[in-house]
MDTraj code that builds the backbone (N, CA, C; nanometers):
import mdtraj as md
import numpy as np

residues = "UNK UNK UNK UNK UNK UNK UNK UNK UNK UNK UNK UNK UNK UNK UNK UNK UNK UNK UNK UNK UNK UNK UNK UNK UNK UNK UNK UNK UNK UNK UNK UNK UNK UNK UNK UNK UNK UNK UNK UNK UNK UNK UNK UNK UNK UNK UNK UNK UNK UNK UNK UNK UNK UNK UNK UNK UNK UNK UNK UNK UNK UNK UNK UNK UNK UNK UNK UNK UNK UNK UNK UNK UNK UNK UNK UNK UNK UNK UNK UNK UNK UNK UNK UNK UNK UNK UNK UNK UNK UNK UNK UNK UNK UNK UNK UNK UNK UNK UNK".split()
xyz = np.array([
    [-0.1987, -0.1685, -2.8086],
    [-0.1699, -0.1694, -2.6670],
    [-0.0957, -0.2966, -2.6272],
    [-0.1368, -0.4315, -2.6814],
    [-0.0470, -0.5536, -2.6774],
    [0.0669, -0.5072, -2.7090],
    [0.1029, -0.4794, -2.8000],
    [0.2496, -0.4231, -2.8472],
    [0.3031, -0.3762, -2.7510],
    [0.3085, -0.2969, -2.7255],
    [0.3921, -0.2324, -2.6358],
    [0.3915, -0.2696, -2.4785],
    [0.3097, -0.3662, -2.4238],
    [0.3299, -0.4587, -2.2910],
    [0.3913, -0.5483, -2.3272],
    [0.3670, -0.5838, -2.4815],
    [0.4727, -0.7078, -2.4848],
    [0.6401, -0.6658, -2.5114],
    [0.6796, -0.5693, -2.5604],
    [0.7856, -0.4959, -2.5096],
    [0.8573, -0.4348, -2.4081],
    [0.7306, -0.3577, -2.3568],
    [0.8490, -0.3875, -2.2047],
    [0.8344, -0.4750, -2.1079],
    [0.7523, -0.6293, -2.1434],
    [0.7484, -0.7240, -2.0569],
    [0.9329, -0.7839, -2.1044],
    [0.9674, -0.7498, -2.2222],
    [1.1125, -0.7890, -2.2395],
    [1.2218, -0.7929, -2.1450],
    [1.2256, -0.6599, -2.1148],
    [1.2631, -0.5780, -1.9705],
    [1.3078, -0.6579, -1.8798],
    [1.3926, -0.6822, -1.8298],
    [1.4404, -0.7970, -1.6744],
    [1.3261, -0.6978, -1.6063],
    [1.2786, -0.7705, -1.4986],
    [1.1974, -0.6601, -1.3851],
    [1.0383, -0.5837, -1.4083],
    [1.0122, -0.6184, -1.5508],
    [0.8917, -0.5613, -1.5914],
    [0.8132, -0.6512, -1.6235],
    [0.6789, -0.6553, -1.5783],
    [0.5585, -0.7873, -1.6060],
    [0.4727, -0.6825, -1.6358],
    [0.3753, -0.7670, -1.6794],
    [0.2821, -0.7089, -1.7380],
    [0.1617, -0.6207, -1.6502],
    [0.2183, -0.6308, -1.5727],
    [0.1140, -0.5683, -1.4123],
    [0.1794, -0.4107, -1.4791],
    [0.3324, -0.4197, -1.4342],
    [0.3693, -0.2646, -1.4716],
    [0.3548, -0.2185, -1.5377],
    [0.3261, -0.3062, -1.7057],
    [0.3466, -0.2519, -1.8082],
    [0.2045, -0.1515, -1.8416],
    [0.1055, -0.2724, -1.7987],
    [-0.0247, -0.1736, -1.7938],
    [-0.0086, -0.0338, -1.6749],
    [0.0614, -0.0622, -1.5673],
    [0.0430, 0.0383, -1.4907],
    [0.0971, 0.1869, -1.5925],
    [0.2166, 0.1611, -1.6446],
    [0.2894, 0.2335, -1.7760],
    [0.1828, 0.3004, -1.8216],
    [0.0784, 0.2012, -1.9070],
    [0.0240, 0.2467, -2.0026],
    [-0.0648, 0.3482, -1.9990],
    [-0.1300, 0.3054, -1.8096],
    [-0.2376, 0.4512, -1.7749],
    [-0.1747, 0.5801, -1.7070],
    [-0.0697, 0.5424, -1.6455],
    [-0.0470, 0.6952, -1.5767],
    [0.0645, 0.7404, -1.6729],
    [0.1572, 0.6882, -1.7528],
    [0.2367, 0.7227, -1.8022],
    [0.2558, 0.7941, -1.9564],
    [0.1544, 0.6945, -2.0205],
    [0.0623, 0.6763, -2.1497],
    [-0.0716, 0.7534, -2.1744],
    [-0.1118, 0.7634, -2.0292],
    [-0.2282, 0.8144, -1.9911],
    [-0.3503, 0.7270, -2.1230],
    [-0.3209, 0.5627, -2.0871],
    [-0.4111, 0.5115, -2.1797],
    [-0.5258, 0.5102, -2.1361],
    [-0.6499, 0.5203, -2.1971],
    [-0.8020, 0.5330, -2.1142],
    [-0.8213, 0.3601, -2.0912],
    [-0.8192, 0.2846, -2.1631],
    [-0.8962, 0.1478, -2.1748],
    [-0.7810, 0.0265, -2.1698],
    [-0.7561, 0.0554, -2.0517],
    [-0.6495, -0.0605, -2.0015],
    [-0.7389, -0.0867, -1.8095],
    [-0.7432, -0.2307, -1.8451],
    [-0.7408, -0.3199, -1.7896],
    [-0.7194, -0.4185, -1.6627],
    [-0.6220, -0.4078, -1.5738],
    [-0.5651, -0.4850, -1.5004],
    [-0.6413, -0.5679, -1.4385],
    [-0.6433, -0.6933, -1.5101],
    [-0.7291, -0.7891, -1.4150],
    [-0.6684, -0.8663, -1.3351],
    [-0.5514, -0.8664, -1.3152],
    [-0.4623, -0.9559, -1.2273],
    [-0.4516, -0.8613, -1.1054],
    [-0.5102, -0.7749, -1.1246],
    [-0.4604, -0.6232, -0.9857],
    [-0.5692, -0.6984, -0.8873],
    [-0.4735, -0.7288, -0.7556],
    [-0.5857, -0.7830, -0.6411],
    [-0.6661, -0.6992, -0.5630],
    [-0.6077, -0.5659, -0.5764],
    [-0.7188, -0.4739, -0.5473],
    [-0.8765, -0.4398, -0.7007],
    [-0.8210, -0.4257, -0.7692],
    [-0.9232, -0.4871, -0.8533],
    [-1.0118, -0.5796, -0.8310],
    [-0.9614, -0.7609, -0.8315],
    [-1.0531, -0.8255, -0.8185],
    [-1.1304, -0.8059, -0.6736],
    [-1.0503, -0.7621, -0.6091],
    [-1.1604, -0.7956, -0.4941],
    [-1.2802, -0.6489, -0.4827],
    [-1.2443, -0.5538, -0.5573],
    [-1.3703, -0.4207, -0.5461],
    [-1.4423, -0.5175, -0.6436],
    [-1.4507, -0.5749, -0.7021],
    [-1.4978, -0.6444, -0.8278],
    [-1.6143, -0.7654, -0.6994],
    [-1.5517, -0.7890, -0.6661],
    [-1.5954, -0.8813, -0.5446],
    [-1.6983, -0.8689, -0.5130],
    [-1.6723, -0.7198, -0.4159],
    [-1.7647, -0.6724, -0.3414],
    [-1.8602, -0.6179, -0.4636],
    [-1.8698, -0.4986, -0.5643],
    [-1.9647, -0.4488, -0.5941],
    [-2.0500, -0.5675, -0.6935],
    [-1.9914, -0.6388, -0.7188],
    [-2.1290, -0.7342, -0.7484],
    [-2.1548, -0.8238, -0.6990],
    [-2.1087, -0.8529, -0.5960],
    [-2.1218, -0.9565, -0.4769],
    [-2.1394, -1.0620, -0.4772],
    [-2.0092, -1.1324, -0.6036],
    [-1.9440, -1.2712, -0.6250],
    [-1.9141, -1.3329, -0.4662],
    [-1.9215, -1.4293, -0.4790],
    [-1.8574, -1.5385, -0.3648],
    [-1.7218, -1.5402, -0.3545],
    [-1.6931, -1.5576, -0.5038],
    [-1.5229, -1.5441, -0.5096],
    [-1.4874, -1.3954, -0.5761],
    [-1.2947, -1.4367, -0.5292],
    [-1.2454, -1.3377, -0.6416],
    [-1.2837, -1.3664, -0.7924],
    [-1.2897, -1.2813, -0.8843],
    [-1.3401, -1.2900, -0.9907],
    [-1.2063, -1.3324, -1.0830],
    [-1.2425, -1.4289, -1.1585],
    [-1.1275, -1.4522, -1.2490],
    [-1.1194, -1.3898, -1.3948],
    [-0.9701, -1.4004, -1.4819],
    [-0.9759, -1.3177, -1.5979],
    [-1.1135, -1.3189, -1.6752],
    [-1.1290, -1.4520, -1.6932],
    [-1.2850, -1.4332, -1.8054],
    [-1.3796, -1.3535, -1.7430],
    [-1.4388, -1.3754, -1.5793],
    [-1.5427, -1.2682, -1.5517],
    [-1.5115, -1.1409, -1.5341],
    [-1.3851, -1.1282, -1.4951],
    [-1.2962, -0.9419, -1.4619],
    [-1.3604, -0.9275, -1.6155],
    [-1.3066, -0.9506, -1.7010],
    [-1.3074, -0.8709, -1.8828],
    [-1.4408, -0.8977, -1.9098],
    [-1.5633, -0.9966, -1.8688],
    [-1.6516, -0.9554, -1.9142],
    [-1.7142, -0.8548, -1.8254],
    [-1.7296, -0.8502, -1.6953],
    [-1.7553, -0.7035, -1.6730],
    [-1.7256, -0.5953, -1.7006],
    [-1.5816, -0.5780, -1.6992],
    [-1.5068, -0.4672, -1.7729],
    [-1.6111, -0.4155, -1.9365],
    [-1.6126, -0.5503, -1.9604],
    [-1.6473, -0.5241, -2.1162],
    [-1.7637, -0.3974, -2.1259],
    [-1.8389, -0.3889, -2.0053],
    [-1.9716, -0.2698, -2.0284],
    [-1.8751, -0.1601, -2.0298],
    [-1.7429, -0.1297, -1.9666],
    [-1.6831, -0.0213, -1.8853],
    [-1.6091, 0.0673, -2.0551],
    [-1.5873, 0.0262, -2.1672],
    [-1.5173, -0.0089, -2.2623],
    [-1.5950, 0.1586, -2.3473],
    [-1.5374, 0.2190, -2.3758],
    [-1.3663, 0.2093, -2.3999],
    [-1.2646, 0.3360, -2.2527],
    [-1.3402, 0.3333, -2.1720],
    [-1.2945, 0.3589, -2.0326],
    [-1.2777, 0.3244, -1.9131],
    [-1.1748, 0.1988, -1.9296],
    [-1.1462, 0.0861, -1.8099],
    [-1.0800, 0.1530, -1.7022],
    [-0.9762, 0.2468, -1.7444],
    [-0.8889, 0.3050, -1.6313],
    [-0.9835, 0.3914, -1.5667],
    [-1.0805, 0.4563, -1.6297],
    [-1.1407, 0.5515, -1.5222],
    [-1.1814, 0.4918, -1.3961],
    [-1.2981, 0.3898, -1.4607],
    [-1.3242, 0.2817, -1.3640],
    [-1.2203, 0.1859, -1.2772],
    [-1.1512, 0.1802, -1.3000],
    [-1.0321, 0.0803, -1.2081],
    [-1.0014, 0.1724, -1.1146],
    [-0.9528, 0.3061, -1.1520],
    [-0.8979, 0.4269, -1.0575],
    [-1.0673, 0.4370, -0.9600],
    [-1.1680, 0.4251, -0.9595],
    [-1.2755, 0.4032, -0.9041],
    [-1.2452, 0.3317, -0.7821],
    [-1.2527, 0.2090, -0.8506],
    [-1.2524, 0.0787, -0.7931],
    [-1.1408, 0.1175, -0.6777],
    [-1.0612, 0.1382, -0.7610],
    [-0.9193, 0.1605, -0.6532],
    [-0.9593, 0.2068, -0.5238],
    [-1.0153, 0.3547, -0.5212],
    [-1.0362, 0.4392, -0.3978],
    [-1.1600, 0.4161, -0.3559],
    [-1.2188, 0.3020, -0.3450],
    [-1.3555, 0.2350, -0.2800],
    [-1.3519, 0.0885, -0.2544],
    [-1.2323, 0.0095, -0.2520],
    [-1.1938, -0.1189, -0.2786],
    [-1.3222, -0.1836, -0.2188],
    [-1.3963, -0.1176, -0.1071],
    [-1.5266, -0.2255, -0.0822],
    [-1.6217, -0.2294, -0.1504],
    [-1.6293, -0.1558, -0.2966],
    [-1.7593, -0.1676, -0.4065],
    [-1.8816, -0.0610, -0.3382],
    [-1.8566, 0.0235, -0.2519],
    [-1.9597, 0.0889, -0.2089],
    [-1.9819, 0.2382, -0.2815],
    [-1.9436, 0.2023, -0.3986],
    [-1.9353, 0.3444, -0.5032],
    [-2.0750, 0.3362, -0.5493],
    [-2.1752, 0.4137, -0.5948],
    [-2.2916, 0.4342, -0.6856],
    [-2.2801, 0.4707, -0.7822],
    [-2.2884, 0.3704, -0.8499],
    [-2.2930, 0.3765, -1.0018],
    [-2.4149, 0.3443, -1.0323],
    [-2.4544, 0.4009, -1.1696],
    [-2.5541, 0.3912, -1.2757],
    [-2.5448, 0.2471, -1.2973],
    [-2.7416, 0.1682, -1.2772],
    [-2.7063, 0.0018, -1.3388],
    [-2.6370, -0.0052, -1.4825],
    [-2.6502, 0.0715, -1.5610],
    [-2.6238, 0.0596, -1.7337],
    [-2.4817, 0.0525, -1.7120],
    [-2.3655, 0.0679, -1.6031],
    [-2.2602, 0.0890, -1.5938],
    [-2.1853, -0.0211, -1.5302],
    [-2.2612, -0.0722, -1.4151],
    [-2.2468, -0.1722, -1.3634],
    [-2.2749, -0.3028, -1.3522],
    [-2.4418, -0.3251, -1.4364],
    [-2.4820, -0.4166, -1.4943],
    [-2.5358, -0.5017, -1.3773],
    [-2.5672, -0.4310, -1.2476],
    [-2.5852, -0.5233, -1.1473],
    [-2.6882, -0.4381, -1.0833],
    [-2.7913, -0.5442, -1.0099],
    [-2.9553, -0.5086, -0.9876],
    [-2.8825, -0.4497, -0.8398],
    [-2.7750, -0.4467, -0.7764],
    [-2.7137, -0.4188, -0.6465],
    [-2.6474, -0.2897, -0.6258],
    [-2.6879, -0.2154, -0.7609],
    [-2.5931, -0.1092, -0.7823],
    [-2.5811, 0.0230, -0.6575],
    [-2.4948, 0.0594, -0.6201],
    [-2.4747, 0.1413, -0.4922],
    [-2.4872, 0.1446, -0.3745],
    [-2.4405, -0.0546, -0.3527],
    [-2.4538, -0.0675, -0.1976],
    [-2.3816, 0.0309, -0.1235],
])
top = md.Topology()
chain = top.add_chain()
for i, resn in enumerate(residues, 1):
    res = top.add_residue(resn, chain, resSeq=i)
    for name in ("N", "CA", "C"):
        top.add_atom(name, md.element.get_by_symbol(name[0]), res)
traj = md.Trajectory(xyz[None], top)
């Protein structure tokens, strides 16, 4: 999956934001990522109810329970950006699960 973001990050106009975007709707990859997506960090925010936005090391270790189906969950995240989704704790890893 590196491979090929790092290829079309080559691209004039393509970063690695798109490239992952590529990889799930286009690629239809299951276990991609975007932790730089600010709608991301901030559902990330809310459903475990950090102080801050969450940075790369804590985005990927949460992610890490989500593994090997990050996009399902991000597309989640996406259409609930305030974390008020109910999820299973084993999924979310948080005693807050389904505010």
């Amino acid at each position: 999956m590196n491979e090929v973001i790092a290829e079309l990050v080559q691209v004039k106009g393509i970063g690695v934001w798109t490239a992952q975007m590529f990889l799930m709707f286009s690629l239809g990859r299951l276990d991609v990522f975007p932790h730089d997506d600010l709608g991301i960090r901030m559902a990330l925010k809310n459903l475990y109810g950090l102080a801050e936005l969450p940075d790369k090391t804590t985005s990927h270790e949460i992610a890490r329970l989500w593994r090997p189906y990050a996009n399902s969950r991000k597309l989640v995240l996406l259409a609930e950006p305030r974390g008020r989704v109910a999820f299973p704790k084993f999924f979310t890893g948080n005693e807050n699960e389904g505010r």
